[in-house]
C-alpha positions in Angstrom: 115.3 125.8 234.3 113.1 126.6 237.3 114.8 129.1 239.9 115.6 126.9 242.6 117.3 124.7 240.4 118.8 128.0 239.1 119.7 128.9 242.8 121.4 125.5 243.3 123.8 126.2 240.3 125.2 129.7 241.0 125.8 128.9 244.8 129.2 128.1 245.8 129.1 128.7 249.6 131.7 132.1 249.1 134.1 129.6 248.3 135.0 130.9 244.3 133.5 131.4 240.9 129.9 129.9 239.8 130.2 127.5 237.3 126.9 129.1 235.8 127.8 131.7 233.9 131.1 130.9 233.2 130.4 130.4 229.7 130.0 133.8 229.3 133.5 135.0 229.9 134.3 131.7 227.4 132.5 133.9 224.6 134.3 136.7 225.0 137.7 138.2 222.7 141.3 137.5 223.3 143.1 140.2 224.0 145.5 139.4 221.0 145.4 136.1 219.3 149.4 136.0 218.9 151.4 133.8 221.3 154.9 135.2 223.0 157.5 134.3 224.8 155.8 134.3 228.1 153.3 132.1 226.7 155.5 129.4 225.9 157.3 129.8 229.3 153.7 129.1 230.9 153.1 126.3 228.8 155.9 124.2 229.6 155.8 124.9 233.8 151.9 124.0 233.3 153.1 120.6 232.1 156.2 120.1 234.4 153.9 120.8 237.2 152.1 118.2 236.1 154.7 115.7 236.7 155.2 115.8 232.2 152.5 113.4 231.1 152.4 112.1 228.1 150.4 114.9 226.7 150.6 118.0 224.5 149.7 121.8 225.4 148.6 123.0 222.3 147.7 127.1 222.5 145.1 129.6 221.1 146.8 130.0 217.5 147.4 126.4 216.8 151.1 126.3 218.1 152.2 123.2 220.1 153.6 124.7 223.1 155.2 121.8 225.4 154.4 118.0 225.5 155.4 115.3 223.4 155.2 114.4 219.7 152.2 112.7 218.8 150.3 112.1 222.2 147.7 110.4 222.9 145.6 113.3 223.9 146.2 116.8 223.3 145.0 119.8 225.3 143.8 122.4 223.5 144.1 125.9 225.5 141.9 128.7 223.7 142.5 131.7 225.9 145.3 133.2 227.4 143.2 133.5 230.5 142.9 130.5 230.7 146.7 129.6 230.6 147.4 131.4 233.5 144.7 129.8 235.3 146.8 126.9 235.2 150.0 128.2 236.1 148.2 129.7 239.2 145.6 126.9 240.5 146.0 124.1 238.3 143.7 122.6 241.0 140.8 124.7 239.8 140.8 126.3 237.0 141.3 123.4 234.6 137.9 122.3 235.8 136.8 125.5 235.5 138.5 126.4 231.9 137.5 122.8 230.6 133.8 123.1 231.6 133.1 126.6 229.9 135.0 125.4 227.1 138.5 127.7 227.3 140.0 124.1 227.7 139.4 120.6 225.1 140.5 117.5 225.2 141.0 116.0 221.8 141.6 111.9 223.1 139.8 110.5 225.7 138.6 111.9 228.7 139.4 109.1 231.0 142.4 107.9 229.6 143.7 111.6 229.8 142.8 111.8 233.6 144.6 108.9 234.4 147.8 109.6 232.7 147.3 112.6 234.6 146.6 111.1 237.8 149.2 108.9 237.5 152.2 111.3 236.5 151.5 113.7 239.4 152.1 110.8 241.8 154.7 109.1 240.5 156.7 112.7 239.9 155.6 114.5 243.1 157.2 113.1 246.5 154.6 113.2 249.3 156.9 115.5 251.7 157.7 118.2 248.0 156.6 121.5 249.6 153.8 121.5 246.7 151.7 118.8 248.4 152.0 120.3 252.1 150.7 123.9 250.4 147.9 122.0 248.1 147.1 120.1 251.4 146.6 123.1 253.8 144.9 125.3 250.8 142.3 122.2 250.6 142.1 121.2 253.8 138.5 119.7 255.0 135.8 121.9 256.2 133.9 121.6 259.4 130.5 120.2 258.5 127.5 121.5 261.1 124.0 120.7 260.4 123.2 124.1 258.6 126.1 123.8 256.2 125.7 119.9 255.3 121.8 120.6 254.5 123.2 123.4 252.3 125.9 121.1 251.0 123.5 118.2 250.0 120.9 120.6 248.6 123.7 121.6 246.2 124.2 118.2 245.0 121.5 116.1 245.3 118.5 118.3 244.9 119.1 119.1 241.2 116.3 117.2 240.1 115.2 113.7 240.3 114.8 114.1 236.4 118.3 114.8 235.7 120.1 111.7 237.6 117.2 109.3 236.5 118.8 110.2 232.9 122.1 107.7 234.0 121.7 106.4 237.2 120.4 102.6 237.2 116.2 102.0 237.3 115.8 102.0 241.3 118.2 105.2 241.4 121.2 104.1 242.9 124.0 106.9 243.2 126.8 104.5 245.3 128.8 102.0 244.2 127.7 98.9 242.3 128.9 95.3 243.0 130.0 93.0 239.6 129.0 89.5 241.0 130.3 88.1 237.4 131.8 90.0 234.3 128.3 90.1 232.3 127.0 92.0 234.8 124.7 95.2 234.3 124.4 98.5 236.0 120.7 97.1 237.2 122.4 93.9 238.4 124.7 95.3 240.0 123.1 97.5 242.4 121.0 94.4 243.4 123.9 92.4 244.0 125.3 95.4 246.2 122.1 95.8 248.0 121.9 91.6 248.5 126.0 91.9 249.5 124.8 94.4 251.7 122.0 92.6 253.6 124.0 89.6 253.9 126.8 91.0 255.6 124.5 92.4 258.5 122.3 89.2 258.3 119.1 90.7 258.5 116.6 88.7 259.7 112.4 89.2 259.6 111.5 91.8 262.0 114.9 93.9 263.0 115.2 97.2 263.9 117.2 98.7 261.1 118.8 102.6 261.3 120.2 104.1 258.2 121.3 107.1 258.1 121.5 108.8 254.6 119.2 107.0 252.4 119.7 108.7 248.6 116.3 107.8 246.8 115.6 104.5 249.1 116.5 101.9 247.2 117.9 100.3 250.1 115.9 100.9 252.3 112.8 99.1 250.7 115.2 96.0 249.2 115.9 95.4 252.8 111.4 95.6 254.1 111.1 94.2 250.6 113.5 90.8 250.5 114.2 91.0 254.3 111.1 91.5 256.2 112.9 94.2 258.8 111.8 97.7 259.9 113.8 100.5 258.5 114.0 104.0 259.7 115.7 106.1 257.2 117.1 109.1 257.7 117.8 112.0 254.7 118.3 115.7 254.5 117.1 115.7 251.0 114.0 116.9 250.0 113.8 115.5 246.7 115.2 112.3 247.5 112.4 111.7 250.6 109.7 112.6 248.1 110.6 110.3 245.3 111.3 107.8 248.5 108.2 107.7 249.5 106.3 107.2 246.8 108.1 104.5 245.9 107.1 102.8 249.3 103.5 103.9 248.8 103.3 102.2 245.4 105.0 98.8 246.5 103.1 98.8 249.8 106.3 99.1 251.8 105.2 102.2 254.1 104.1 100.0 257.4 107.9 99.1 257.0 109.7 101.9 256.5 109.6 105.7 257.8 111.8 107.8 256.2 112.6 110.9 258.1 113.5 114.1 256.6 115.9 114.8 259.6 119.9 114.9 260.0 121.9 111.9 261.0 123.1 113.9 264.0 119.2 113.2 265.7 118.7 109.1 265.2 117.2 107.2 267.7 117.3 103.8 268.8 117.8 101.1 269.9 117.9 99.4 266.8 119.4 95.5 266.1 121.3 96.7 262.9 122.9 100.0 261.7 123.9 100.8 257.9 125.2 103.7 256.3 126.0 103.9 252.3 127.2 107.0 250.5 127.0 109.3 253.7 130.3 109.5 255.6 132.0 111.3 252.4 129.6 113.9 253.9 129.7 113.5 257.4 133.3 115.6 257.7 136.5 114.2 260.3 135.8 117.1 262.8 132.4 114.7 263.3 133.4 111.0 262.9 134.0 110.5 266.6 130.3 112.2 267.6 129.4 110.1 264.4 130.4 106.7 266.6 129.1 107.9 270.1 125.6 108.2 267.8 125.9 104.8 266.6 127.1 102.9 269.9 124.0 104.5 271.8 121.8 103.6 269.1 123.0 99.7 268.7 121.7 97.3 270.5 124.2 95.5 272.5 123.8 92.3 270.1 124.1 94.6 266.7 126.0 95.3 264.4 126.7 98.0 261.4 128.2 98.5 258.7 129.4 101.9 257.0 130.3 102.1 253.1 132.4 105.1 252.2 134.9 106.4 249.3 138.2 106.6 251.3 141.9 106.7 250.4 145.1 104.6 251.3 146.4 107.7 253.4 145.0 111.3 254.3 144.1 113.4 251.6 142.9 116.8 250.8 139.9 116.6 248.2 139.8 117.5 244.9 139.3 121.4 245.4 137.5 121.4 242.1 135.2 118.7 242.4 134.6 120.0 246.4 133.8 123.7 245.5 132.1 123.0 242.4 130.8 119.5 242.1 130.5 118.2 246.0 130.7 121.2 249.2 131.8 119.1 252.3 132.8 116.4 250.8 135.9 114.2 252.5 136.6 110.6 251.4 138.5 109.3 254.6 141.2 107.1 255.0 141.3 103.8 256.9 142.8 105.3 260.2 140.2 108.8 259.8 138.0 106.0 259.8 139.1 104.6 263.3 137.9 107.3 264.8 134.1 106.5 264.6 135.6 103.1 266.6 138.3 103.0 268.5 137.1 106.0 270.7 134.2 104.1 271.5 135.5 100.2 271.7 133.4 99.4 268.8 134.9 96.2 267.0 135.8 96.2 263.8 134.7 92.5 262.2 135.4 92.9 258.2 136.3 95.6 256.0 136.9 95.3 252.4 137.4 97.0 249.5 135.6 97.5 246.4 137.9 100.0 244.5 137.8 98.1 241.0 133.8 97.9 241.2 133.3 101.4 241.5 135.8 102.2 238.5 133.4 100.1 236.6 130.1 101.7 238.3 132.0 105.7 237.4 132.4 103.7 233.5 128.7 102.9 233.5 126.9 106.2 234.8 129.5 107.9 232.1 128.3 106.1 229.3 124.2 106.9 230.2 125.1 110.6 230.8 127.5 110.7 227.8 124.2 109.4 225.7 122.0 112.0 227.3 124.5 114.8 227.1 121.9 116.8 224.8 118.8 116.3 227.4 121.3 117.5 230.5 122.3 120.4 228.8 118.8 121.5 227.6 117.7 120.9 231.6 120.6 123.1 232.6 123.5 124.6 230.3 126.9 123.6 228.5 129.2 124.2 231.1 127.0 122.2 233.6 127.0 119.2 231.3 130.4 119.5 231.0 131.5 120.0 234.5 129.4 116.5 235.0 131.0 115.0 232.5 134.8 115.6 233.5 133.4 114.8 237.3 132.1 111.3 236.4 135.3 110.9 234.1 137.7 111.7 236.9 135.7 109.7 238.9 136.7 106.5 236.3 140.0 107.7 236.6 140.4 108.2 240.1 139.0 104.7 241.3 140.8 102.6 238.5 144.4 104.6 238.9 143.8 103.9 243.4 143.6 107.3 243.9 140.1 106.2 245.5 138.6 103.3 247.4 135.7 101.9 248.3 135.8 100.7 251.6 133.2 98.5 253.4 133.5 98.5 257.2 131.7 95.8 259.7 131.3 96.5 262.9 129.7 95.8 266.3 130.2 96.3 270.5 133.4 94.4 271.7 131.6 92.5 273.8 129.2 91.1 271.3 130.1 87.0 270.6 126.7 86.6 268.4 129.0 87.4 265.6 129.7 85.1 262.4 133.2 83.0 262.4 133.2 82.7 258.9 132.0 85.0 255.8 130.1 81.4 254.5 127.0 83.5 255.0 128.2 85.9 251.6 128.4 83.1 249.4 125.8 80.6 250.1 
């Protein structure tokens, strides 16, 4: 591993422990290998904290602490430490304690997650004093242009080689669209690109903006199919590079620039603005300077369209998957979302939601990394494959239990009437 990958794994912005190197404390000897009283106390308020899945807490010497007889899955908790990680920050350290291994899973992963998922909110009322603590310990962070370089950096700049291992062949890393069951990963992303571009009805020589690009795939299937002019902006150094040599080799470069620069300095005017994958970066404290952008860059006959993971109602994040996995991250809700609009009369033409397609987009990455599990733990380490691996798996779970959507907002200036009265123009 070279150092600046290196560098990308230990940082965690001050915000708690590395996941590199937390192997290390896996390795090391139980203070006593017997189980007490306490022990079994701990168990069982891990569980019913839970909301009592339909699970079993099995502990360090073999004894089935709490949970049900013959479960589907059974947790296996080998140290004490890790016990009392629970019972402090559930939140946390079971991300933590599974990825260095202090934690299995004998069942499956994603079935697990969702029984999990699905017993905390079902057996947790939204105004229990639990929720409003979880809420204000994970509230959203403030997202400047310093920190959300950082935060990318952190996530998407672990190496093109390591996501080319499961994402699909034009590198992809948003959700998919399933135009008919038989679908695969491949066709997918080209039917979400072509669902996309149809929507926005792009025609030969627009002005396209779109503002956090991934590895370009996009970008060039809209030059490519569409004949328009993209400028792409990305705060990713490793995605621009692989970027742009994919629009040297396919002789795209006269029609798109891709511009190493944050959203935050676009320029217009432009006939159409898109934006897929970024808003989950963008952070609330910025969504309404996020729409004064956009209405001074659209031309007053555009229109744009913003794809996002959001929820059904305000959230905090995952703490786990935001410390460790994604800094700065923030799927929004459909009202967080007005606030890119309604601050700036900016109408709102079609919005829909793609939940169940991204369940099945989370199943497919999962089942390419899960067959190169060997290669990403060579690249990195252990606990960095498995901390993926429960990511992508809670990702399944997350999406097919609601706990996430995928929402797909149109809109354009109120006063535009050069707008489509029908959505024939998806399904021709």
């Amino acid at each position: 591993m070279d150092k600046g990958n290196a560098d990308i794994l230990r940082a965690d912005g001050g915000r708690g422990a590395r996941i590199l190197g937390l192997n290390e404390r896996a390795n090391s000897t139980a203070a006593s290998r017997s189980v007490n009283a306490l022990d079994r106390w701990a168990a069982k308020r891990v569980l019913a904290g839970a909301g009592t899945p339909s699970i079993s807490l099995e502990l360090w010497n073999g004894e089935v602490a709490a949970g049900v007889s013959n479960p589907a899955t059974r947790i296996r908790i080998n140290q004490r430490s890790a016990l009392f990680g629970l019972l402090y920050r559930t939140d946390i350290h079971f991300g933590d304690a599974y990825s260095d291994g202090r934690i299995e899973v004998d069942g499956d992963l994603v079935e697990f997650l969702e029984n999990l998922y699905l017993s905390i909110r079902h057996s947790i009322p939204r105004d229990s004093w639990r929720r409003h603590v979880s809420e204000w310990l994970n509230r959203p962070n403030a997202n400047s242009q310093a920190t959300a370089r950082g935060n990318i950096h952190h996530h998407y700049d672990l190496g093109n080689d390591f996501y080319q291992l499961w994402l699909d062949e034009r590198m992809l890393y948003t959700c998919a669209y399933y135009s008919h069951e038989a679908a695969t990963l491949e066709q997918a992303q080209i039917a979400k690109m072509e669902h996309v571009c149809r929507k926005l009805e792009l025609e030969p020589g627009m002005q396209v903006v779109e503002a956090g690009c991934g590895w370009g795939a996009l970008a060039l299937y809209m030059a490519e199919h569409y004949n328009v002019h993209v400028t792409a902006y990305n705060i990713s150094t490793e995605q621009l590079a692989y970027a742009r040599a994919r629009a040297e080799a396919e002789n795209l470069g006269h029609l798109v620039n891709f511009v190493e620069a944050d959203y935050r300095t676009m320029q217009g005017p432009c006939d159409r603005f898109v934006s897929v994958g970024m808003l989950e970066h963008v952070g609330l404290q910025n969504f309404r300077e996020l729409g004064a952008l956009v209405k001074r860059v659209l031309a007053s006959h555009g229109r744009g369209l913003i794809h996002s993971i959001g929820r059904n109602a305000p959230a905090p994040n995952n703490p786990w998957i935001e410390q460790r996995i994604f800094p700065g991250s923030y799927p929004p809700s459909l009202s967080e979302m007005a606030e890119i609009f309604e601050p700036h009369r900016l109408s709102i033409l079609d919005v829909e939601n793609l939940r169940l397609h991204y369940a099945r987009t989370c199943r497919d990455w999962l089942a390419r990394f899960d067959s190169h599990v060997e290669a990403v733990s060579s690249m990195y380490d252990t606990s960095f494959s498995r901390a993926w691996r429960l990511y992508l798996a809670g990702s399944v779970a997350a999406f097919a239990t609601g706990s996430l959507q995928l929402f797909q907002v149109v809109f354009t200036h109120e006063e535009n009437d050069t707008v489509p009265l029908t959505r024939e123009h998806l399904y021709r």
